[in-house]
C-alpha positions in Angstrom: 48.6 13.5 -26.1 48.1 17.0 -24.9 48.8 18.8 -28.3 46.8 16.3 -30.2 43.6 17.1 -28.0 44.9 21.3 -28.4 45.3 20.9 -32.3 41.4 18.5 -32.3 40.1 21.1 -30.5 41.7 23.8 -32.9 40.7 22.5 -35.2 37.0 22.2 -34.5 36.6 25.9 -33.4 38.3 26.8 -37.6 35.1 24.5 -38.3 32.5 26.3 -36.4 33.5 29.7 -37.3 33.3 28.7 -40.7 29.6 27.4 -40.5 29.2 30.7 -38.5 30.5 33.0 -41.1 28.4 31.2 -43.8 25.2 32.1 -41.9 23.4 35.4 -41.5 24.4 37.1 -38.4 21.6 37.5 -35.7 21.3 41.0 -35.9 20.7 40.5 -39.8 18.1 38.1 -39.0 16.2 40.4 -36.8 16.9 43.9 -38.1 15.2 43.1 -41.7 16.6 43.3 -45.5 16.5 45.7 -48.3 13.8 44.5 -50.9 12.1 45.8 -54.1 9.1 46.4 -55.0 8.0 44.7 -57.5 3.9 44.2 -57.4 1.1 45.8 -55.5 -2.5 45.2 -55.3 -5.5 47.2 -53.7 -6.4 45.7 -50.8 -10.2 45.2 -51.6 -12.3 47.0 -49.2 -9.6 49.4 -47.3 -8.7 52.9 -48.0 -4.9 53.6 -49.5 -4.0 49.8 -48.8 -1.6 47.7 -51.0 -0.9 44.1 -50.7 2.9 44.3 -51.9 5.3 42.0 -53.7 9.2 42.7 -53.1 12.8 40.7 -53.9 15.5 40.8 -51.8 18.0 43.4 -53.0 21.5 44.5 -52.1 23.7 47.5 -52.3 26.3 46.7 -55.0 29.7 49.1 -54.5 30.1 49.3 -58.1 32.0 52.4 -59.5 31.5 54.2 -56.3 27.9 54.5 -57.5 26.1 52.3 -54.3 23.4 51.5 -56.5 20.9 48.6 -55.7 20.3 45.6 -57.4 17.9 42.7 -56.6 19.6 39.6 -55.0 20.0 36.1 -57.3 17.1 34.8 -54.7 13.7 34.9 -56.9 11.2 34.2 -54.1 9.1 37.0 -54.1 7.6 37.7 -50.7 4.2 39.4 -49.5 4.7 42.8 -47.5 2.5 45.5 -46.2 3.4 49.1 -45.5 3.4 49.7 -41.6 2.5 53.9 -42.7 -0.7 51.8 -44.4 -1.6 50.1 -41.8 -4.3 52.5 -39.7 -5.8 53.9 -42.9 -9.0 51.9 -42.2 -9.1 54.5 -39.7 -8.7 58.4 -39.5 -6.5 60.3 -39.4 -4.5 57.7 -41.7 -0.8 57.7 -40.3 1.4 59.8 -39.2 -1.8 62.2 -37.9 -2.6 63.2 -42.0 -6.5 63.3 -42.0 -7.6 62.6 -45.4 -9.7 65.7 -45.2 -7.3 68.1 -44.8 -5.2 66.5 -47.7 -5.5 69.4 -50.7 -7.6 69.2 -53.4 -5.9 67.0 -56.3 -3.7 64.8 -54.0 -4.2 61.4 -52.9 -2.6 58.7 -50.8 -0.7 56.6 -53.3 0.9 53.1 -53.2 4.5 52.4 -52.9 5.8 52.5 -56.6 6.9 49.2 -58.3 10.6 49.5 -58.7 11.2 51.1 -55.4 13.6 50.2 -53.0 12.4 49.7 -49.1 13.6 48.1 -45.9 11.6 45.7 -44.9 11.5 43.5 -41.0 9.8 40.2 -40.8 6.3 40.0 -38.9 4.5 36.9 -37.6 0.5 37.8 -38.1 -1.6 36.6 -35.4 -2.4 33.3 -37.2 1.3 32.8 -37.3 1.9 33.3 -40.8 4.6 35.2 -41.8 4.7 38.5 -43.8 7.4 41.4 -44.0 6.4 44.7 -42.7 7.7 47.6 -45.2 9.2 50.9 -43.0 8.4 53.7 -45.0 6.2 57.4 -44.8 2.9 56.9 -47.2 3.3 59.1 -50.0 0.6 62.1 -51.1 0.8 62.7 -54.9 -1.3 65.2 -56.9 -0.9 68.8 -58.9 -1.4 71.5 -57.1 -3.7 74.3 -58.5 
């Protein structure tokens, strides 16, 4: 009777760990994922604001090369860039003050096609949104 109740309960531990190891881990949940970009739209109203699309992606070890790819998953997802988000304001992020940005330059979206790690954000209305970690980008010709 004894190794009938051991090998049941053996068995049911080989079951969880199996459901376990078929989910995302915690810490996956709450760090965030690597996604694409694959849209953006001006934000009407706001200065150097984008309303962005992205894909999940993943890091394939292909050849050695690391390069990304965008996950099977087609949902596309709405993000905002967390460098974007005080531009209604000055000095835009990061302490940049749109005045002392030379002659030429200007604050520039996130480029379609490029990669960014993004963490999941609850708004105050409770809808969810991803949050893209990245540095704005300046881009211009310098004279």
């Amino acid at each position: 009777m004894v190794a009938v109740t051991w090998f049941g309960q053996l068995r049911s531990r080989q079951y969880d760990d199996a459901i376990v190891r078929s989910r995302p881990t915690e810490f996956e949940r709450l760090n965030g994922h690597l996604m694409k970009v694959v849209d953006a739209v001006a934000i009407s109203g706001e200065d150097a604001r984008f309303l962005y699309d992205v894909v999940k992606a993943i890091v394939q070890p292909s050849a050695n090369t690391y390069r990304p790819t965008t996950m099977a998953e087609t949902n596309v997802f709405k993000a905002l860039s967390v460098s974007e988000l005080s531009n209604h304001v000055k000095p835009y992020s990061y302490g940049v003050t749109k005045a002392n940005i030379p002659a030429g330059f200007t604050a520039v979206k996130i480029p379609v096609g490029s990669f960014v790690w993004c963490v999941p954000h609850r708004m105050k209305d409770g809808a969810f949104i991803w949050l893209i970690v990245n540095t704005q980008a300046i881009d211009g010709v310098c004279t």
